[in-house]
N, C-alpha and C positions, 0 to 999 in steps of 0.2 A: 713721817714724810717719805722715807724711804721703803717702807714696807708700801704704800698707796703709790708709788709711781714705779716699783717694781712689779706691783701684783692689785692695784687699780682695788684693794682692800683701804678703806678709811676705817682707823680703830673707833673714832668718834661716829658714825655711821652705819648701825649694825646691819643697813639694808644691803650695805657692798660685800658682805660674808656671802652673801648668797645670788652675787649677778651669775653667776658660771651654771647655774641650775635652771635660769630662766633667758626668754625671748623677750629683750626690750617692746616694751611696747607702742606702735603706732603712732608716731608723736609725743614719744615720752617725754619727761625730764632731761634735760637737757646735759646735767652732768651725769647722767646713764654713759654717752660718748665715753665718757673719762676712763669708764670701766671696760665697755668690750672692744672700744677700740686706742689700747697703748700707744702707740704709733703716731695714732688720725686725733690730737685732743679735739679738735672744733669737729667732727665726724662730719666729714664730707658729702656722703652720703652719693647718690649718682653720680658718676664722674658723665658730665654737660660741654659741648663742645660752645668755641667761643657763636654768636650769633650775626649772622650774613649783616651788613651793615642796612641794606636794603629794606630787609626786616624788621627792621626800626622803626619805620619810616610811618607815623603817623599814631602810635602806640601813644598811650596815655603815660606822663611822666610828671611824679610829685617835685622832681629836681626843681628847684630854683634855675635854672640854666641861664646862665646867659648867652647871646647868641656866638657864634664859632670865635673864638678868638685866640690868637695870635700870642697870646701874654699870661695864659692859663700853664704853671708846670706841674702843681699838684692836686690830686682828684681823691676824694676820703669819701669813703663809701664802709656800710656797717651793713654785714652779711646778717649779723645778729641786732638787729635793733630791738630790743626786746630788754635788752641785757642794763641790771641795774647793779647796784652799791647797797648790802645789807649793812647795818649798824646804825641807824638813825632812824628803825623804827618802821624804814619802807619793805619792800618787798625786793628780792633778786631778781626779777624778772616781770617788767610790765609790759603786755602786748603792743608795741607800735609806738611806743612812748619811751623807750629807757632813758636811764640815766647815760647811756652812753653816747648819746644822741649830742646830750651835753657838752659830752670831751670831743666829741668831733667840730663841734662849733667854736668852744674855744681854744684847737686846736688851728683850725682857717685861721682865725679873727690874729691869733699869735703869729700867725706866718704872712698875713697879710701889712700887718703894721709891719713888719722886717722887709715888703718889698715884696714877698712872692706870693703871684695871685693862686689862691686856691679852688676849687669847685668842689660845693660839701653836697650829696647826694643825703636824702635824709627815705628813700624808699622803704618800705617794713618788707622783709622775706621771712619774718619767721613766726609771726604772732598765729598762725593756724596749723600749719605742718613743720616743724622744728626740723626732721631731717630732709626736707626739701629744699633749707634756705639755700645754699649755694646754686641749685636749679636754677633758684629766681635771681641771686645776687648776680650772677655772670650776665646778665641783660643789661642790670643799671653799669657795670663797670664795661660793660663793654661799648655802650653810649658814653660815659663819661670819655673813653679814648677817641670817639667818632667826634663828640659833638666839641673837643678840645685837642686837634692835632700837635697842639706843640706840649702837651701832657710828658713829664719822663717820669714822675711817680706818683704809683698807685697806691694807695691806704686804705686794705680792710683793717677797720679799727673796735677793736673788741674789748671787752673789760678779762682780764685773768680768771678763769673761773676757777681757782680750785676751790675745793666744795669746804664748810665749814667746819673748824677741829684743826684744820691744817695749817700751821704758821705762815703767816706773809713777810717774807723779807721786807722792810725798806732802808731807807740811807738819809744821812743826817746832812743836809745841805746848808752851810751859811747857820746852823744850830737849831733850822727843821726837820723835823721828819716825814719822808716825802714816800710813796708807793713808788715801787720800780715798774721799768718797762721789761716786756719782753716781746723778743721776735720771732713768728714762726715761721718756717719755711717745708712747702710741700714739694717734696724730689722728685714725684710724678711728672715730671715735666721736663722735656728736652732742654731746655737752656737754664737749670734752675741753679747752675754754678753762676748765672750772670747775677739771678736777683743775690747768690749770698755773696757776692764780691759787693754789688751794692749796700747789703746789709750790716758788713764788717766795716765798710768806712762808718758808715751812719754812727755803729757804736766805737768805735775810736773818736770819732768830734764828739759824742756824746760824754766818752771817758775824758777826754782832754777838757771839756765845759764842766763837767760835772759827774767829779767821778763817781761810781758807782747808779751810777741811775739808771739805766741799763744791764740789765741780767749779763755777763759775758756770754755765757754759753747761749746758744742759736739752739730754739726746741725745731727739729727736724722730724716730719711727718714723712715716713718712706712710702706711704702707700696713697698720697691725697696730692694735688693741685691746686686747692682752692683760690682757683682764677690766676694764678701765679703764672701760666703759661700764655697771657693775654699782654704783657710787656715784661721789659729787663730790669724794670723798676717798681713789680709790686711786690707787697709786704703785706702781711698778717702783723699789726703791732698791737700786744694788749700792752693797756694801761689798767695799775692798778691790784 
């Protein structure tokens, strides 16, 4: 593990001896990111500014939405929908269908029953051009904040990709064992001390409900934004 997040080598992966000799290619694989960009793990790719609200206006939108309301604080959106759960036979990656599609619903459905309404964006940005999803993701998150002004957090919600051979922590809860989370944050971003002040409480209630479910450590992207610069309350959180 420590040789792969020092030097983006996986020993179980003889194809990462040799990223440093080659040009990813056009839509590659998606843990290719992992390797040329240490820094960027979800590879950013174009840095996209956020979109005029105007410009919305009349756009074809797969969102469920419901009309503007008042009582909406949390918005989940998945830059990667694509993104699945190997070990039972399926695939890592299904075009427009993932398995994370999943965690983001019942993800709502969990926040909903406690009281806080949620808005789950279920848009695909990545089933044709992988390093273009943040292009397209910054549309739908930037309508989830239009079409719900009293929004204070944003959730791109992704599944952990490290690539296979690499140990996955979990933590033993009530005498389960559960996947942890983790949160990314990109520093590209003029206010991105707000999102990690928000990010530190999140994992302190988390630690205090449930210790260890939550990575402590904050993976910080110095060279990415992914949409993080669009409120004081988004977050990259992989589950998984």
């Amino acid at each position: 593990l420590g040789m792969f997040l020092l030097t983006g080598v996986n020993v179980s992966d003889a194809r990462t001896y040799f990223f440093s000799y080659f040009t990813p290619p056009p839509g590659g694989p998606a843990w290719i990111g992992w390797a040329y960009y240490p820094g960027d793990p979800e590879f950013e790719g174009p840095e996209i500014e956020a979109i005029p609200p105007e410009e919305l206006e009349g756009e074809d939108n797969e969102t469920p939405h419901k009309p503007i309301s008042e009582d909406v604080l949390v918005g989940i959106y998945h830059t990667h929908s694509s993104e699945s759960y190997i070990g039972d036979g399926g695939e890592e990656s299904e075009k427009g269908k993932g398995e994370i599609l999943t965690v983001g619903e019942t993800l709502k459905k969990k926040l909903e029953k406690n009281g806080v309404e949620t808005a789950h964006a279920r848009e695909v940005h990545d089933a044709e051009d992988f390093p273009m999803a943040y292009s397209k993701s910054i549309k739908t998150a930037t309508k989830l904040l239009k079409d719900y002004p009293s929004m204070k957090v944003l959730i791109d919600l992704h599944r952990d990709g490290l690539p296979p051979g690499i140990n996955k922590s979990t933590v033993k809860i009530k005498g389960k064992e559960y996947a942890r989370v983790m949160i990314v944050l990109g520093q590209k971003n003029p206010h991105w001390t707000k999102n990690e002040e928000f990010a530190k409480k999140l994992i302190a209630i988390g630690e205090e409900k449930y210790p260890g479910v939550f990575k402590s450590d904050i993976f910080y992207a110095t060279d990415a934004r992914y949409n993080q610069h669009l409120s004081n309350g988004a977050l990259i959180i992989e589950v998984g």
